[in-house]
N, C-alpha and C positions, 0 to 999 in steps of 0.2 A: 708343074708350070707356075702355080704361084709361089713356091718360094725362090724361082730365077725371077718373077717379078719384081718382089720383093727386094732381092738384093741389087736387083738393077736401081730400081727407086734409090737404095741407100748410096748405093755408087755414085750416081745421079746427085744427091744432097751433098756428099760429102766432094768431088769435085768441085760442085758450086760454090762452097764454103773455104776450097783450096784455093780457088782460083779467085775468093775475093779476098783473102789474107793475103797471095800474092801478088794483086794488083795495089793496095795498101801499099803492101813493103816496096813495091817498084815504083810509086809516086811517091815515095818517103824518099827513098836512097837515092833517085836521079835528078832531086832537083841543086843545084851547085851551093855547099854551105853559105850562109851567112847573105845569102840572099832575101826577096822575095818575088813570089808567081804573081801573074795580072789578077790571080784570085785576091789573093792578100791585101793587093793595094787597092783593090777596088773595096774591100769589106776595108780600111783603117788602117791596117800593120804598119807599122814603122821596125827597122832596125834601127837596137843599140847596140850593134858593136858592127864594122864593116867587114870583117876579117882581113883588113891588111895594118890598121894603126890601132890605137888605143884611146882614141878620138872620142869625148863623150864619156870618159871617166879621168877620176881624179881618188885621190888619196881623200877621207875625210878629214875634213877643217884644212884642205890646202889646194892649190892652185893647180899641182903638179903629180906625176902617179910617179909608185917607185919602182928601177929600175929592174926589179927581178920580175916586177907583174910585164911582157912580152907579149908579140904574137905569134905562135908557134901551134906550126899544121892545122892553120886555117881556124886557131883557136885563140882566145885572152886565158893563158896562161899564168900562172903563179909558176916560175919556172927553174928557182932553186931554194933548196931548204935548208942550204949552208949558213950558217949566223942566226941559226935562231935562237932567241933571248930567253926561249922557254916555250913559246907558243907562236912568236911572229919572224918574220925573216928579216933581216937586214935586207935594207932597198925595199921591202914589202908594204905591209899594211893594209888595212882595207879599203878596197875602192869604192865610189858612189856612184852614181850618175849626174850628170849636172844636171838636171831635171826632179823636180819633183813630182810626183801622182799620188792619186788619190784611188778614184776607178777607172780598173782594168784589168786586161788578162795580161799575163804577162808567159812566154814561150821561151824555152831555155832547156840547152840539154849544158851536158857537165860527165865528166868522167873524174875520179879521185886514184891516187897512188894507191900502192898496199900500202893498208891499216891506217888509209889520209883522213882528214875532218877537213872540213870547211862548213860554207851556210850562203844560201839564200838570204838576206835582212830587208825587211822592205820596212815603209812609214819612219825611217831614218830620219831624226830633227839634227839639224846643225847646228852648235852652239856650242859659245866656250864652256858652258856649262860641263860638257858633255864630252867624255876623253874617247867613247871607242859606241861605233854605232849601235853595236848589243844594249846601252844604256837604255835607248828608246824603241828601238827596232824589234819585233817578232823576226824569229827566223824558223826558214822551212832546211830543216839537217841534208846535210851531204857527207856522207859516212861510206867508209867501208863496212857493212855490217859483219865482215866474217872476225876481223883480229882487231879493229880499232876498239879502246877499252869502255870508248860511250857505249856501243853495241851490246853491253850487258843490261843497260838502264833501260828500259822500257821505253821513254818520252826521248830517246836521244838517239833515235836511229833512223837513217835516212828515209826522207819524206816528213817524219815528224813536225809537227809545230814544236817544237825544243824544248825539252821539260815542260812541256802541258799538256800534249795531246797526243798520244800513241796514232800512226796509220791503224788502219784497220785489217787490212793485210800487207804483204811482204810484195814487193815488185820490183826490189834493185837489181839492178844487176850486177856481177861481180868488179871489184876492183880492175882500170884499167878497160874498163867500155861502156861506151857512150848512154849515157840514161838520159832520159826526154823527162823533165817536168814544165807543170804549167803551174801557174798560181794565178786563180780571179779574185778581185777585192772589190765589191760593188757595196754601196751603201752598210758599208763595217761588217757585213758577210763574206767567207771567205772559204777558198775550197782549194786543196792540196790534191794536185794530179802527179802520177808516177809510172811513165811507162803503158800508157791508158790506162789508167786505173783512176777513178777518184779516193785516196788514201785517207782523206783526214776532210772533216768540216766543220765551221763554228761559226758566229759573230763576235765579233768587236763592240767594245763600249755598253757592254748593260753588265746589270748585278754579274751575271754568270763568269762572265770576262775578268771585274775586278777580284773574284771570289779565287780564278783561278791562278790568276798572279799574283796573289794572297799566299799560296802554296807553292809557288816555286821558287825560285832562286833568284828571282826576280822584284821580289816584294820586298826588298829596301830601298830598290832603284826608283827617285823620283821620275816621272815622266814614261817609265817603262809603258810602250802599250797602250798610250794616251794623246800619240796623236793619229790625225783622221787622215793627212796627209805627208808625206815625203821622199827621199832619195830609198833608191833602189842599192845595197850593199851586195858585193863578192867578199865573203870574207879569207881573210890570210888566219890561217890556224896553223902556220909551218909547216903547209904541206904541200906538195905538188899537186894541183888542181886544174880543171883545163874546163873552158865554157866557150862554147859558139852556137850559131845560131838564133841568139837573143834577141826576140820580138816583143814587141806591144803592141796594143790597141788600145786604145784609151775608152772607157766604155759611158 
């Protein structure tokens, strides 16, 4: 008798725990992309991107985005890799937001081609200075981790803070479906989500920070890293790249 107790109880737990992983996924899946619920706007959210125009980005250091970035299946699109110079598309480039931030979370799913790259870039400074967002911007990786050839490098796989900060564990999912990150920036602390997971976390601007872009690939770049505020980047890596559902909160 008590071991039908017993397994009743575990049946018992583990229903409860089915049934609240699929209530999650049913309030995930059925609310209409690139919107928001009376919850979100009531807590802050704003969209940036509406899923019908490209409204609210531009190419950096220019007025206008290029022709190949698109809206396609409810997504902002990077949406051919024909003409690339080596790394960017013709008609491409990287976009920004016309806005600049400082604190907040920011919500963003993204799906990559096989073997694609791209990048999240945030704290983006505009200036002539300054030829390609990566100059000033940290970025959180958007990789294929299974054949893209960063995926060998430790610091340069999807979630990463890009050559400085490996996730902590693994949560992509494969090339060609939809991954959920977030990214919060509050008072120069910063925290890398993937998939629910929190993958990566650090602060900004103290010894630690400049020690670490000291060591990457990034320590010739003036400015790299160093500022507190700016444009949010989708980067163009010549690849086929797809993002929707992109929120904020300003925090």
């Amino acid at each position: 008798m008590r071991k039908i107790t017993n397994y009743l109880i575990l049946f018992a737990i583990a229903a409860t725990v089915t049934s609240c992983v699929k209530k999650e996924t049913s309030q995930y899946d059925t609310q209409a992309p690139n919107t928001l619920s009376e919850a979100e706007k009531a807590a802050g959210w704003k969209l940036l991107f509406d899923g019908k125009t490209t409204n609210g980005w531009r190419n950096f250091r220019k007025e206008t985005i290029g022709s190949a970035w698109k809206v396609e299946d409810n997504a902002l699109a990077l949406t051919k890799a024909e003409g690339n110079d080596g790394w960017q598309v013709k008609d491409g480039g990287d976009i920004i937001t016309d806005k600049n931030y400082q604190n907040y979370e920011l919500s963003i799913e993204w799906k990559i081609q096989d073997c694609g790259n791209s990048g999240i870039i945030f704290n983006v400074f505009e200036d002539e200075n300054f030829d390609y967002v990566w100059q000033t911007g940290p970025e959180m990786q958007v990789l294929d981790n299974v054949c893209h050839p960063d995926s060998r490098i430790e610091t340069h796989q999807a979630g990463d803070l890009y050559d400085m900060i490996a996730c902590n564990q693994v949560t992509v999912k494969p090339a060609g479906e939809w991954n959920q990150a977030r990214l919060i920036i509050k008072n120069g602390k910063a925290e890398h989500w993937l998939n629910g997971r929190k993958v990566v976390e650090y602060e900004m601007f103290t010894e630690e920070w400049e020690a670490m872009i000291a060591k990457s690939k990034f320590k010739d770049m003036k400015g790299f890293g160093t500022y507190k505020k700016g444009h949010i980047a989708l980067q163009d890596h010549g690849d086929l790249v797809w993002y929707r559902n992109i929120k904020i909160k300003e925090l």
